[in-house]
N, C-alpha and C positions, 0 to 999 in steps of 0.2 A: 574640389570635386574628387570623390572618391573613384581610383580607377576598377576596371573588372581586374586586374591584376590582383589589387588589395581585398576588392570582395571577396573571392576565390580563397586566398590565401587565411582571412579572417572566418570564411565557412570552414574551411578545411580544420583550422583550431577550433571551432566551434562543434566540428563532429566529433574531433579525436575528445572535447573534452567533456561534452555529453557522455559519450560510450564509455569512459573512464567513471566517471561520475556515475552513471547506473549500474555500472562493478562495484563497485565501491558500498554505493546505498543496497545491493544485495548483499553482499558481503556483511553489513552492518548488519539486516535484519537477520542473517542465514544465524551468527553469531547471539543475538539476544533469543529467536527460537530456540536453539537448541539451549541455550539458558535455563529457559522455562521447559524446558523439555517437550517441544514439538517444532515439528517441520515447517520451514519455510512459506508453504503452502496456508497450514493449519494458523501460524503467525496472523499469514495474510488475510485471512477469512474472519479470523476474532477479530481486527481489528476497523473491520466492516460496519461492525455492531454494538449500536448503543446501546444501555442498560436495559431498555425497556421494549427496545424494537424487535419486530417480528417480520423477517423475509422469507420470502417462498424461496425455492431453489434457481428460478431463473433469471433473477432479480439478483443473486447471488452469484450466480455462473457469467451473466452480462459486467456485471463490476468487476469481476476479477479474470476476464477473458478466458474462461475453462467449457471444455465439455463438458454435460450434464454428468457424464460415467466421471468421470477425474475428481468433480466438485464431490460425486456422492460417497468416494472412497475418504475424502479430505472429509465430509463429514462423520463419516462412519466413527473418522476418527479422535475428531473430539467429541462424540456423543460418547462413546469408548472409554475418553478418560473424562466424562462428567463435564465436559463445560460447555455441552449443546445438549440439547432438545429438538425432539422434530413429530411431526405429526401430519400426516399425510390430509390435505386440504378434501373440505368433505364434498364441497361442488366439483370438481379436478381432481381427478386419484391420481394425474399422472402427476402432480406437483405435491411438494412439503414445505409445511412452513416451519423454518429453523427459526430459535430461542436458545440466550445464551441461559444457561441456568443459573444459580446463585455461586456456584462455582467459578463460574465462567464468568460472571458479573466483576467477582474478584478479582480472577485473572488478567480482564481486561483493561480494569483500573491499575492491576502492578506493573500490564506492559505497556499503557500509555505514559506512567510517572517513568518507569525507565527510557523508551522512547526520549521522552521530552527531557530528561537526564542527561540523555547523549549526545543531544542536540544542543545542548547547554553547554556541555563538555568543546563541541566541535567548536561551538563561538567565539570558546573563552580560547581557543587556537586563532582567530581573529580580531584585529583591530577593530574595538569598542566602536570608532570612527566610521568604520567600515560597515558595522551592520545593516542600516539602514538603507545605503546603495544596494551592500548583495541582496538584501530581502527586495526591493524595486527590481536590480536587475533579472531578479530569479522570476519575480511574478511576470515582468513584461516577456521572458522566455515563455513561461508554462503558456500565456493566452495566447503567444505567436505560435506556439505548437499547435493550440488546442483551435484555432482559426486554421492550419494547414490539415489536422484530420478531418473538418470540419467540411474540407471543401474536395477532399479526394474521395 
């Protein structure tokens, strides 16, 4: 039987290495944005979006936890360098529905193959043996997360 002693101790390395682990995976995308020459933010917004799909701004602002002002600056900004589109919904003025352009179509396919590059890269840093537990243990994390936001 596991004591509270060992629980405690096993959350405690469980927070420090969560928090470390999402430094890290920011740090990782902060570095491939500025690659392709856009912010963090902008990164995180293209990579929302499938080739063919069309979100309004709220639906945008909800996925990536932002205010409507923050998200419309993020898009100003890649409408700005060509890889969105927007067009203000004609039943609802107060919403827009963003589209990546053919630009942006392409972008998002360079930064998905690098993405999944890196991820490649990070593997090949782990035992072959090993993958298949971390990809389990990782998923059995995300749904125990995603059951604790679920319930607060």
């Amino acid at each position: 039987m596991i004591t509270e002693e060992q629980i405690t101790k096993t959350a405690g390395r469980l927070a420090d290495l969560t928090f470390n682990l999402l430094a890290n995976c920011q740090e990782k995308e902060n570095r491939l944005a500025i690659q392709y020459g856009l912010t963090q933010a902008e990164f995180r917004c293209l990579r929302l979006f499938n080739a063919e799909e069309t979100l309004n701004n709220k639906q945008i602002a909800e996925r990536m936890n932002l205010s409507p002002s923050r998200l419309t600056r993020i898009i100003d900004g890649l409408v700005k360098k060509g890889y969105m589109s927007r067009e203000i919904e004609p039943h609802d003025r107060r919403n827009m529905r963003v589209a990546l352009s053919e630009k942006g179509v392409e972008i998002v396919k360079r930064l998905n193959d690098a993405y999944l590059g890196i991820h490649k890269e990070i593997l090949s840093e782990i035992e072959e043996e090993q993958h298949s537990p971390l990809i389990s243990a990782m998923t059995q994390l995300l749904s125990a997360l995603e059951k604790w936001i679920a319930r607060t």
